[in-house]
N, CA, C and O atoms as a GROMACS GRO file, in nm:
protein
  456
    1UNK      N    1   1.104  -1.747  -0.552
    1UNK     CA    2   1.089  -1.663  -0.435
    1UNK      C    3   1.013  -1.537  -0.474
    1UNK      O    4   1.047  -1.466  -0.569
    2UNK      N    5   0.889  -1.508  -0.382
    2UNK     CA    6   0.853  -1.389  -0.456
    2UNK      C    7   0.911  -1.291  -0.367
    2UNK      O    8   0.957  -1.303  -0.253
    3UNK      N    9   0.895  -1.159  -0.467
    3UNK     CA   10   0.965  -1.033  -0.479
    3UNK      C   11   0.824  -0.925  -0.473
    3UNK      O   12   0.741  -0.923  -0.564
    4UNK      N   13   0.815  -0.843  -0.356
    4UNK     CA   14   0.764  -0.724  -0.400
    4UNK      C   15   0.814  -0.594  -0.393
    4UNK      O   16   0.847  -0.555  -0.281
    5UNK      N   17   0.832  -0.489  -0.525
    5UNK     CA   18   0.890  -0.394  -0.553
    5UNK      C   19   0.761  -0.277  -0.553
    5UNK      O   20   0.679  -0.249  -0.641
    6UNK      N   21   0.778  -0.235  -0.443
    6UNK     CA   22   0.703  -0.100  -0.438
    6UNK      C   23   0.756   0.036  -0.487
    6UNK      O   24   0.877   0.052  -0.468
    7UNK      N   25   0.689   0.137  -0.547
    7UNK     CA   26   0.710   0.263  -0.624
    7UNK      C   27   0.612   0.375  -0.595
    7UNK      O   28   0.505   0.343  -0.545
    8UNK      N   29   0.640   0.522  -0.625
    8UNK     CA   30   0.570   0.604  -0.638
    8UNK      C   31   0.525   0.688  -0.526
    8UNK      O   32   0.434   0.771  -0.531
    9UNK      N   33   0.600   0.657  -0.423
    9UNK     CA   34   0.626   0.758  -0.330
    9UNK      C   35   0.684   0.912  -0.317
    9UNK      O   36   0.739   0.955  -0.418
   10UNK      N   37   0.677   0.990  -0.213
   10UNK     CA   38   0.740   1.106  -0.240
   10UNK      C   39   0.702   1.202  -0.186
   10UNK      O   40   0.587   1.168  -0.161
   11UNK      N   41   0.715   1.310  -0.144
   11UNK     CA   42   0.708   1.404  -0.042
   11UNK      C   43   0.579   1.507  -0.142
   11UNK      O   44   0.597   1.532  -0.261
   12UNK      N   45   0.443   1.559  -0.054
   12UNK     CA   46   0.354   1.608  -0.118
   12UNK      C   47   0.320   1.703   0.008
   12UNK      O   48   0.354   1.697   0.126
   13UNK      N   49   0.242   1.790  -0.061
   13UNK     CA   50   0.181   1.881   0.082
   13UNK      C   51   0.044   1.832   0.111
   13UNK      O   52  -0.033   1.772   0.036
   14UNK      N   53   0.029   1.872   0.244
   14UNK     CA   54  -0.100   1.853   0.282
   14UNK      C   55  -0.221   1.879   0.166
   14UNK      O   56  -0.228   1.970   0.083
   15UNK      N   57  -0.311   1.766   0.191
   15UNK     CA   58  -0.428   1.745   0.073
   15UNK      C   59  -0.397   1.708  -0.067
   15UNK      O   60  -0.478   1.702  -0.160
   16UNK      N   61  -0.260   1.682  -0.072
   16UNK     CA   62  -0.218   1.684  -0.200
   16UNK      C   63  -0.253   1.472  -0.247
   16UNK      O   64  -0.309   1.407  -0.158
   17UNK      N   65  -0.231   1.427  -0.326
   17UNK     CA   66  -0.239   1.279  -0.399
   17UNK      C   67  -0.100   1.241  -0.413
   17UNK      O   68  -0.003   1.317  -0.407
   18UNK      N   69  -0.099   1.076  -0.438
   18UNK     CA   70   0.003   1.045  -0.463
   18UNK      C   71  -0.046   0.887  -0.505
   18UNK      O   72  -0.161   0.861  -0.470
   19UNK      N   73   0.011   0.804  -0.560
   19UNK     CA   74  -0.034   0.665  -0.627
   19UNK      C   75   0.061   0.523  -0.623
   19UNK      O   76   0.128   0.488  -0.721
   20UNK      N   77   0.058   0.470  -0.533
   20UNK     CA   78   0.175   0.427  -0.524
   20UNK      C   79   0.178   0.294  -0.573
   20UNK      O   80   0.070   0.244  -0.541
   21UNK      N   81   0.247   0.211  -0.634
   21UNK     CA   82   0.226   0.107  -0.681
   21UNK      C   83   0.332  -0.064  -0.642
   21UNK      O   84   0.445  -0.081  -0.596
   22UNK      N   85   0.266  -0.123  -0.671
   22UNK     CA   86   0.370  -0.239  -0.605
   22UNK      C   87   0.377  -0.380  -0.710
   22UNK      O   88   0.264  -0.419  -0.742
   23UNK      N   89   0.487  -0.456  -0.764
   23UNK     CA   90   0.493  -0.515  -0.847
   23UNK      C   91   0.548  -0.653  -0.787
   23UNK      O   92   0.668  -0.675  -0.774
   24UNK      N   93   0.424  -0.763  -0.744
   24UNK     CA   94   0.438  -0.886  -0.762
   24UNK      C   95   0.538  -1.003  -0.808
   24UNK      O   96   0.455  -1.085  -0.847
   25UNK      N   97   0.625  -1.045  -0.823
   25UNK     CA   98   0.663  -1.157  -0.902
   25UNK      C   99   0.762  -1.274  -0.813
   25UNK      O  100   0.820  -1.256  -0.706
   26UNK      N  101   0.759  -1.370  -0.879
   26UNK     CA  102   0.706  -1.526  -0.812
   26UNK      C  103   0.648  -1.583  -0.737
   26UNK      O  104   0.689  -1.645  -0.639
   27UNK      N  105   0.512  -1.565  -0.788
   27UNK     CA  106   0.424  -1.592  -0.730
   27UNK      C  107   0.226  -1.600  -0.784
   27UNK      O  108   0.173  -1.521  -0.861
   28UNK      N  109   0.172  -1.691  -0.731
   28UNK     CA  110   0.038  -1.693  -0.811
   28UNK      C  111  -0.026  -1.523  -0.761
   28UNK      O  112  -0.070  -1.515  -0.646
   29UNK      N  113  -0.027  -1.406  -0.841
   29UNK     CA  114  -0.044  -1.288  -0.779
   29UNK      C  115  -0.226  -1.326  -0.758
   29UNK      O  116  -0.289  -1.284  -0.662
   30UNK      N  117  -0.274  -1.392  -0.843
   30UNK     CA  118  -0.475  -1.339  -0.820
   30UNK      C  119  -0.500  -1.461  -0.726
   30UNK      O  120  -0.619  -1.483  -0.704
   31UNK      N  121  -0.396  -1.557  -0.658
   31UNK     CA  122  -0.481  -1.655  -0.557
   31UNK      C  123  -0.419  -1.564  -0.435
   31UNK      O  124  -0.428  -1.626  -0.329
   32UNK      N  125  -0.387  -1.497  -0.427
   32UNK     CA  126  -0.326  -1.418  -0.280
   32UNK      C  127  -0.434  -1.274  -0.255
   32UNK      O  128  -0.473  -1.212  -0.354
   33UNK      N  129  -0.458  -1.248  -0.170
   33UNK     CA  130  -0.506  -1.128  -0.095
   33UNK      C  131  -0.399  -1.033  -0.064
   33UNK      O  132  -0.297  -1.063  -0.002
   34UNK      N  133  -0.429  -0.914  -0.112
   34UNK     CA  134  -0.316  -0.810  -0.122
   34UNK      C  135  -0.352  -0.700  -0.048
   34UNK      O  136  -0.468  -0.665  -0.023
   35UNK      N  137  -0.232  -0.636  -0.006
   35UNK     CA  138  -0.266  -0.518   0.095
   35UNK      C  139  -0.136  -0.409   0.113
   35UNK      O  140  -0.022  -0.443   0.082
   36UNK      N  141  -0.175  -0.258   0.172
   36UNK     CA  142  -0.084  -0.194   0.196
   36UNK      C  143  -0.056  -0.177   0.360
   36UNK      O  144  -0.128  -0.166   0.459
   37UNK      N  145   0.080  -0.181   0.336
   37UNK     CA  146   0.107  -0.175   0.569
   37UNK      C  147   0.216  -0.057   0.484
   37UNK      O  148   0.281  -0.041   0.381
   38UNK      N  149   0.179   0.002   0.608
   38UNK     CA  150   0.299   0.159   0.645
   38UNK      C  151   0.311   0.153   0.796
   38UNK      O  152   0.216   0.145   0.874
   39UNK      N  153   0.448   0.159   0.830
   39UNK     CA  154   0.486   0.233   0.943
   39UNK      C  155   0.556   0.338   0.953
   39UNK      O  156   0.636   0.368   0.865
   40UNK      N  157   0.540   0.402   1.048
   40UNK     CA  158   0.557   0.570   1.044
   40UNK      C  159   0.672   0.532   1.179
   40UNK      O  160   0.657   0.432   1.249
   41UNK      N  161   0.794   0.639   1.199
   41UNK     CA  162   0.865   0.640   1.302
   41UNK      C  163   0.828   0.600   1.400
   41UNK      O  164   0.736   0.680   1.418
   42UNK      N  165   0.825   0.501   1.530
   42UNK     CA  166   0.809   0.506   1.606
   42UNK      C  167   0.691   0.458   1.624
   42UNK      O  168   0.634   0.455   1.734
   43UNK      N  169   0.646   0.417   1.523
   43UNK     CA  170   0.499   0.268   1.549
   43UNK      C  171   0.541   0.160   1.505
   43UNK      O  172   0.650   0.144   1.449
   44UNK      N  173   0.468   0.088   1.523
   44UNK     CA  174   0.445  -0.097   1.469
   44UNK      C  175   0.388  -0.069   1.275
   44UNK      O  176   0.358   0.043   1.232
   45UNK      N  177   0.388  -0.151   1.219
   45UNK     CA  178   0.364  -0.153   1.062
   45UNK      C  179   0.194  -0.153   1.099
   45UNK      O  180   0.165  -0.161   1.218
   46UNK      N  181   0.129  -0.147   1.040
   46UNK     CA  182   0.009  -0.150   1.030
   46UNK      C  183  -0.052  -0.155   0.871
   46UNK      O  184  -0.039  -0.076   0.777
   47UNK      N  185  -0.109  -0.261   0.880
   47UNK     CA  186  -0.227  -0.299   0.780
   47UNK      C  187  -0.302  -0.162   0.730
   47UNK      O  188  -0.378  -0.121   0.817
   48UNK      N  189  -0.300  -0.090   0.627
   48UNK     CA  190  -0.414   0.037   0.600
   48UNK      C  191  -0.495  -0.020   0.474
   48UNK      O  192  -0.598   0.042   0.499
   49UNK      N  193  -0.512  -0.057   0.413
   49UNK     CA  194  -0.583  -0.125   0.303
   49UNK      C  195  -0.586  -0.233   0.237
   49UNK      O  196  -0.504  -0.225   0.145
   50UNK      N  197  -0.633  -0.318   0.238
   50UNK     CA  198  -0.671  -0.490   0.134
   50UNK      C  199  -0.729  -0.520   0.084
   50UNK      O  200  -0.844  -0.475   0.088
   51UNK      N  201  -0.707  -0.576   0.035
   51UNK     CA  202  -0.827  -0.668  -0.101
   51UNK      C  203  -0.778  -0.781  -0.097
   51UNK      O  204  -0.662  -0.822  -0.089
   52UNK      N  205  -0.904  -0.844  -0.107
   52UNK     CA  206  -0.898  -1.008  -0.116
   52UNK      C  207  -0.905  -1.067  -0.267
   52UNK      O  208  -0.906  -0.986  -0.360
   53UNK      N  209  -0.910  -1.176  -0.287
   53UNK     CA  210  -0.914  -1.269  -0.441
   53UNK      C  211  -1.034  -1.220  -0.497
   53UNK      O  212  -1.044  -1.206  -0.619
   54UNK      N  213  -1.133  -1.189  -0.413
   54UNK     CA  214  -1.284  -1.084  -0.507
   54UNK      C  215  -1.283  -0.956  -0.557
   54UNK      O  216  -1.334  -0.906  -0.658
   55UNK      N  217  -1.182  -0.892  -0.425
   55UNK     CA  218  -1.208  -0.768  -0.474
   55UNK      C  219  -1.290  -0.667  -0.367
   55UNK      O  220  -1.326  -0.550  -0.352
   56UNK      N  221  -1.293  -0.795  -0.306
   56UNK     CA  222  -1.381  -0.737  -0.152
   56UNK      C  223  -1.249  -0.624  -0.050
   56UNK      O  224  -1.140  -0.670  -0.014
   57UNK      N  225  -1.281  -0.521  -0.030
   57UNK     CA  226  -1.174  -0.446   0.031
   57UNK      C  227  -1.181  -0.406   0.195
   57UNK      O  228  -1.279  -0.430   0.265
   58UNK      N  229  -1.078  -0.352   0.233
   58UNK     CA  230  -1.063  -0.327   0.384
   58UNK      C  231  -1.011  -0.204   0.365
   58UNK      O  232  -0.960  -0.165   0.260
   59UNK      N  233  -1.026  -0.115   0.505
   59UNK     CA  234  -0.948   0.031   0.536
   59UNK      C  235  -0.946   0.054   0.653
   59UNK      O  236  -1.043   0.046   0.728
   60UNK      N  237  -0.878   0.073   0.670
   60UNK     CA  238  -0.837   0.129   0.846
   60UNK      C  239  -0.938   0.263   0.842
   60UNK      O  240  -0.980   0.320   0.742
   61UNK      N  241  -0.960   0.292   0.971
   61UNK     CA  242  -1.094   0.386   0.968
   61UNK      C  243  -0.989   0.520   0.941
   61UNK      O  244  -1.054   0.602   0.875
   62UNK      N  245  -0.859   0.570   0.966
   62UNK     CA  246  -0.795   0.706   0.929
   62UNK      C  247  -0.776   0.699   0.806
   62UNK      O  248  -0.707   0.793   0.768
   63UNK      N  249  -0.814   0.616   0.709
   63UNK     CA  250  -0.782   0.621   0.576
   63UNK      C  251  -0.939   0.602   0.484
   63UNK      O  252  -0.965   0.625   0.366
   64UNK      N  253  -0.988   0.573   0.550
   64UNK     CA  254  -1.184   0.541   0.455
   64UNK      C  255  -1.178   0.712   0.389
   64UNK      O  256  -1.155   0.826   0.429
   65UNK      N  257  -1.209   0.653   0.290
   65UNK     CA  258  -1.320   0.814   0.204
   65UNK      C  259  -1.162   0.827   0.108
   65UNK      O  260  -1.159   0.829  -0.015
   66UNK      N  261  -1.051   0.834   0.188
   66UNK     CA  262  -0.946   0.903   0.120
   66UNK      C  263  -0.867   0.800   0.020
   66UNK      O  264  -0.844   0.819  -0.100
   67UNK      N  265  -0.833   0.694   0.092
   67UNK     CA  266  -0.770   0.604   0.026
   67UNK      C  267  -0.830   0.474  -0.088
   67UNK      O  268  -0.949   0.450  -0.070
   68UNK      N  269  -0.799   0.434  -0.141
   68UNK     CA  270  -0.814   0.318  -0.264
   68UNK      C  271  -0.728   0.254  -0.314
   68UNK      O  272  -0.645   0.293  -0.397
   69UNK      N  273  -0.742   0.111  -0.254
   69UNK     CA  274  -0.663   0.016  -0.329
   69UNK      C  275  -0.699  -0.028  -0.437
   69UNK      O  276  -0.814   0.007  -0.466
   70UNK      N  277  -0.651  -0.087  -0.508
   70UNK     CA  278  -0.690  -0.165  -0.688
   70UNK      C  279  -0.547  -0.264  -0.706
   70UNK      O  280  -0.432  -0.258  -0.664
   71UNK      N  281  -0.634  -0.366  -0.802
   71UNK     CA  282  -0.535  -0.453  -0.798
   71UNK      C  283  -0.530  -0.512  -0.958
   71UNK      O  284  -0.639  -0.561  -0.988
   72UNK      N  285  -0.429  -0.518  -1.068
   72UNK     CA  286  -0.420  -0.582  -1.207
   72UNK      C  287  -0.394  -0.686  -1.170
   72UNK      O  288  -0.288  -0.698  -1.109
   73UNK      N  289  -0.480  -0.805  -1.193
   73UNK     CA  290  -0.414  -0.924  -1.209
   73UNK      C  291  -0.316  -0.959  -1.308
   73UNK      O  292  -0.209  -1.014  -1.278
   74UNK      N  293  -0.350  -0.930  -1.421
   74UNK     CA  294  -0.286  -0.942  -1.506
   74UNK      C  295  -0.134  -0.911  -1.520
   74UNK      O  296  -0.041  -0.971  -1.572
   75UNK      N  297  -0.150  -0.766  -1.438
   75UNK     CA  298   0.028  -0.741  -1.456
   75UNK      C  299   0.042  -0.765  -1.301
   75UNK      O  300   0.121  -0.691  -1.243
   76UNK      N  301  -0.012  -0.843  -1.238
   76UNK     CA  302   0.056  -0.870  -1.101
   76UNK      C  303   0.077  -0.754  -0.994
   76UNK      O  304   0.170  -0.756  -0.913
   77UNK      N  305   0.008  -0.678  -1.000
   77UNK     CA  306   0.031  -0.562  -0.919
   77UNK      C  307  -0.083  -0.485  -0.838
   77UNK      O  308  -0.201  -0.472  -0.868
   78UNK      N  309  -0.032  -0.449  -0.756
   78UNK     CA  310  -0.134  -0.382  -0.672
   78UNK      C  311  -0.112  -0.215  -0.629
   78UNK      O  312  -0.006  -0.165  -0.594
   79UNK      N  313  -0.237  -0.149  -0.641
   79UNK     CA  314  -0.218  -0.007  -0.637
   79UNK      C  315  -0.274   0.072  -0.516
   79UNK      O  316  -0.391   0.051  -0.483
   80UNK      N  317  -0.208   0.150  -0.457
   80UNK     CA  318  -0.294   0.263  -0.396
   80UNK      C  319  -0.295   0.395  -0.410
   80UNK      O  320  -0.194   0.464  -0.420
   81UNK      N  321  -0.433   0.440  -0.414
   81UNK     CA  322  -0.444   0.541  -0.471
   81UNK      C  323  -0.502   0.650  -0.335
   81UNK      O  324  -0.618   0.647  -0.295
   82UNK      N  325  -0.395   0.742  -0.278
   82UNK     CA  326  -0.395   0.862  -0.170
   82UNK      C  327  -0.472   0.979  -0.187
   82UNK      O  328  -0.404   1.061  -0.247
   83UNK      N  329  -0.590   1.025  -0.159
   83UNK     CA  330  -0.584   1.160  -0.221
   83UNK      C  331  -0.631   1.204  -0.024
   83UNK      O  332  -0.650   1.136   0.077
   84UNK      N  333  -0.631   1.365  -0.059
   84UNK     CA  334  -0.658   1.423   0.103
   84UNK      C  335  -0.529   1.430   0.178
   84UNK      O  336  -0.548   1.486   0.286
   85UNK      N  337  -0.393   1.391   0.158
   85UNK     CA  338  -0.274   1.346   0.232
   85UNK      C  339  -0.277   1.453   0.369
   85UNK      O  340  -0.302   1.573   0.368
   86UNK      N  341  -0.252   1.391   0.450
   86UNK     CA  342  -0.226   1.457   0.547
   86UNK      C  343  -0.116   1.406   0.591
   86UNK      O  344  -0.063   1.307   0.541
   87UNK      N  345  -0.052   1.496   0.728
   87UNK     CA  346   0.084   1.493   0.756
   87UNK      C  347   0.109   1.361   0.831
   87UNK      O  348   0.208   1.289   0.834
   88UNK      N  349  -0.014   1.350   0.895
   88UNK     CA  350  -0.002   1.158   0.970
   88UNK      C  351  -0.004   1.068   0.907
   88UNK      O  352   0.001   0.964   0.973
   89UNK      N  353  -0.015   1.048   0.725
   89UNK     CA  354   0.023   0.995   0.629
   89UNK      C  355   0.171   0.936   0.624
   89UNK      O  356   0.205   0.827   0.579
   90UNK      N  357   0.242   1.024   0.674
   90UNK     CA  358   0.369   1.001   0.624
   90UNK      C  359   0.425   0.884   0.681
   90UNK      O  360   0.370   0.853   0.786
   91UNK      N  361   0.508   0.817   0.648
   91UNK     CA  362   0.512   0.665   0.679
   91UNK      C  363   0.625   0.569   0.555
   91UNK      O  364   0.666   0.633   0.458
   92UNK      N  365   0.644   0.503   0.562
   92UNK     CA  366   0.679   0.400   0.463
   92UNK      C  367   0.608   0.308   0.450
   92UNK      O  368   0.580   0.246   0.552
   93UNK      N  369   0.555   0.267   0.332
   93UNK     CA  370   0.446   0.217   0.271
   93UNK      C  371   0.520   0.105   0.209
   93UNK      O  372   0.631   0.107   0.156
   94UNK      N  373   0.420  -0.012   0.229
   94UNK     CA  374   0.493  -0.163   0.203
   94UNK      C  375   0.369  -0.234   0.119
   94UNK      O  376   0.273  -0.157   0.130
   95UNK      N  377   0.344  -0.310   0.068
   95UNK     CA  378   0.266  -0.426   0.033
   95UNK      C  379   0.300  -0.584   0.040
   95UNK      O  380   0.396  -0.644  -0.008
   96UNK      N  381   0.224  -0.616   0.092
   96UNK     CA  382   0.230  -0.777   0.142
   96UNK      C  383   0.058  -0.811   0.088
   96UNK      O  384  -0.030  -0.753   0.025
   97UNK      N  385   0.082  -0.955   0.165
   97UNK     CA  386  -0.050  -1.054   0.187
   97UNK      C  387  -0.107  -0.932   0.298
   97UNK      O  388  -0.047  -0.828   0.327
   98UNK      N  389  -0.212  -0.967   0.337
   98UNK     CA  390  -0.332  -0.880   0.407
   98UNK      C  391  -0.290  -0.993   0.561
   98UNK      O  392  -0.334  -0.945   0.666
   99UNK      N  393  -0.229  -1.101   0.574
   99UNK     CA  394  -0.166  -1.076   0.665
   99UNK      C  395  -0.069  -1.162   0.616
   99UNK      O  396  -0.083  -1.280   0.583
  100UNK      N  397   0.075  -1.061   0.616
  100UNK     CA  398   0.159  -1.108   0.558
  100UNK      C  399   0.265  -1.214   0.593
  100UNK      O  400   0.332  -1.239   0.694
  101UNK      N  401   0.253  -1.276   0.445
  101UNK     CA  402   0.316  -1.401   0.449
  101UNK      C  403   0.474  -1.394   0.369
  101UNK      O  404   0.571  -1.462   0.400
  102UNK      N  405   0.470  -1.318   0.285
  102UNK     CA  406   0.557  -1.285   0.234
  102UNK      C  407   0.681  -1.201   0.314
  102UNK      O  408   0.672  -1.141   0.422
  103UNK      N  409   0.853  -1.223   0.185
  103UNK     CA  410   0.897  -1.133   0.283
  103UNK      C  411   0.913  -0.995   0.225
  103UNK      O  412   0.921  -0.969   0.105
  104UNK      N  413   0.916  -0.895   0.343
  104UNK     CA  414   0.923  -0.730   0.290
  104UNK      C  415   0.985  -0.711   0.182
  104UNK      O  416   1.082  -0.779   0.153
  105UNK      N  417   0.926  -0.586   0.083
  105UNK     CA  418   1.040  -0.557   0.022
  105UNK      C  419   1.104  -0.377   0.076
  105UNK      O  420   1.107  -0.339   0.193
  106UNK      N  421   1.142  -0.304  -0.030
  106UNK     CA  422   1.214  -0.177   0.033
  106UNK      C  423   1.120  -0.083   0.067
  106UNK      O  424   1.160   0.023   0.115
  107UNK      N  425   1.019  -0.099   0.054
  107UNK     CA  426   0.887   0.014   0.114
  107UNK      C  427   0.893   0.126  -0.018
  107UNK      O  428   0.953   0.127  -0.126
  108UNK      N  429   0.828   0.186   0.027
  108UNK     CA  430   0.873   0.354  -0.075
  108UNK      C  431   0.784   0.462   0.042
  108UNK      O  432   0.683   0.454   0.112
  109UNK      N  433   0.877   0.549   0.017
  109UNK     CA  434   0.854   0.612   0.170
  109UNK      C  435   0.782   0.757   0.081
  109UNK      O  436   0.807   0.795  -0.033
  110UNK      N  437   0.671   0.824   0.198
  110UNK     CA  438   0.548   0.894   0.168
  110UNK      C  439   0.614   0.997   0.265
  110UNK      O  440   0.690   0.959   0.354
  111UNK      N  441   0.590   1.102   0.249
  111UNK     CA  442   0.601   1.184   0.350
  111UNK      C  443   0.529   1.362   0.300
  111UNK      O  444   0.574   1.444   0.219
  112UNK      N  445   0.418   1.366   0.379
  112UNK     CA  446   0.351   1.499   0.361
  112UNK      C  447   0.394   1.613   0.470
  112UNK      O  448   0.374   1.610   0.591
  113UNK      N  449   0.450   1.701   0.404
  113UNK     CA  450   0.472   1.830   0.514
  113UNK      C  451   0.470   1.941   0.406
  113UNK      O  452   0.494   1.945   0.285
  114UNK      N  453   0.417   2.057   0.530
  114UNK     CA  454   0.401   2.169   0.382
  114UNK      C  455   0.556   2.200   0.376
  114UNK      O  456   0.600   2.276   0.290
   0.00000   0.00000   0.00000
């Protein structure tokens, strides 16, 4: 059964970075397309960044310029990398399939306020 364990969340101020990371296991991690979904209070989850088996990537247009996904095959994991944070950032941040097939794991929750 795979398992994804997301990390590296945490409360930052506006413009500030943060890197959050998510750890794969049972499962072929480099034949799957990987991605980050956050939902924020009171929305639906939403898809903000993916990568496919190339490497070919996606971004929701409130996140282009700022955000970056990356992905180790090797250690099975997938990264995003925040910089610019703003306060509509804040959210709980998940990783799945790019459209996910998998089931959730505990998110790691983001939250920017000064």
């Amino acid at each position: 059964q795979v398992q994804l364990v997301e990390s590296g969340g945490g409360l930052v101020q506006p413009g500030g970075s943060l890197r959050l990371s998510c750890a794969v296991s049972g499962s072929a991690f480099s034949e799957h397309s990987m991605g980050w979904h956050r939902q924020a209070p009171g929305k639906q989850r939403e898809l903000v960044a993916g990568s496919d088996r190339s490497g070919i990537t996606y971004y929701v247009d409130s996140v282009k310029g700022r955000f970056t996904i990356s992905r180790d095959n090797a250690k099975s994991t997938v990264y995003l990398q925040m910089n610019s944070l703003k306060p509509e950032d804040t959210a709980i941040y998940y990783c799945n399939t790019n459209t996910p097939i998998f089931n959730w794991g505990q998110g790691t929750q983001v939250t920017v306020s000064a």
